[in-house]
N, C-alpha and C positions, 0 to 999 in steps of 0.2 A: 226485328227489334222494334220496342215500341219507341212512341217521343218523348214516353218521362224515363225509359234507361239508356237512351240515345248517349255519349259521351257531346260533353257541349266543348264548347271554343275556349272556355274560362278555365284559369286554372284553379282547381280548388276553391271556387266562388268566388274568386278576387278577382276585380276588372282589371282590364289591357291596360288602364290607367295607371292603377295602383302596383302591375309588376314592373312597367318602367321605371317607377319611380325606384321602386328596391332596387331595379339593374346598376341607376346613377347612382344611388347612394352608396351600391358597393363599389364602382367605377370612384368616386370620390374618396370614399375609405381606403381602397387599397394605392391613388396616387398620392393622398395624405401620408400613408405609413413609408411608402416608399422615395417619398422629400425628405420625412425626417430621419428614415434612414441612410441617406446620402448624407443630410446635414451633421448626423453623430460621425461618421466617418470620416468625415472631412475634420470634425473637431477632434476625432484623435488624430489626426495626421499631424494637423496645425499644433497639437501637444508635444506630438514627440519628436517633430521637426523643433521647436522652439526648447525643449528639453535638449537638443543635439546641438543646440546654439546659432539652428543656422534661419533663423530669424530676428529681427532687434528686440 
């Protein structure tokens, strides 16, 4: 094999740099979606507990 078909270290031309970054931002993404969806769940809870009367 020569050195210009060699497979290199980068993926798809984008530096080490720049795929960290996408790993955090989906790492960010999916703890973002998964807060607010604890938080909607918890607001139908608090809905239909306070619909059942048994909060003031």
């Amino acid at each position: 094999m020569s050195k210009d078909t060699a497979p290199s270290n980068r993926t798809e031309g984008r530096s080490r740099g720049n795929v960290w970054v996408r790993r955090l931002g989906w790492l960010i993404l999916i703890w973002s979606l998964s807060v607010a969806a604890l938080g909607a769940a918890a607001l139908l809870f608090r809905l239909l507990m306070k619909s059942a009367g048994m909060t003031p």
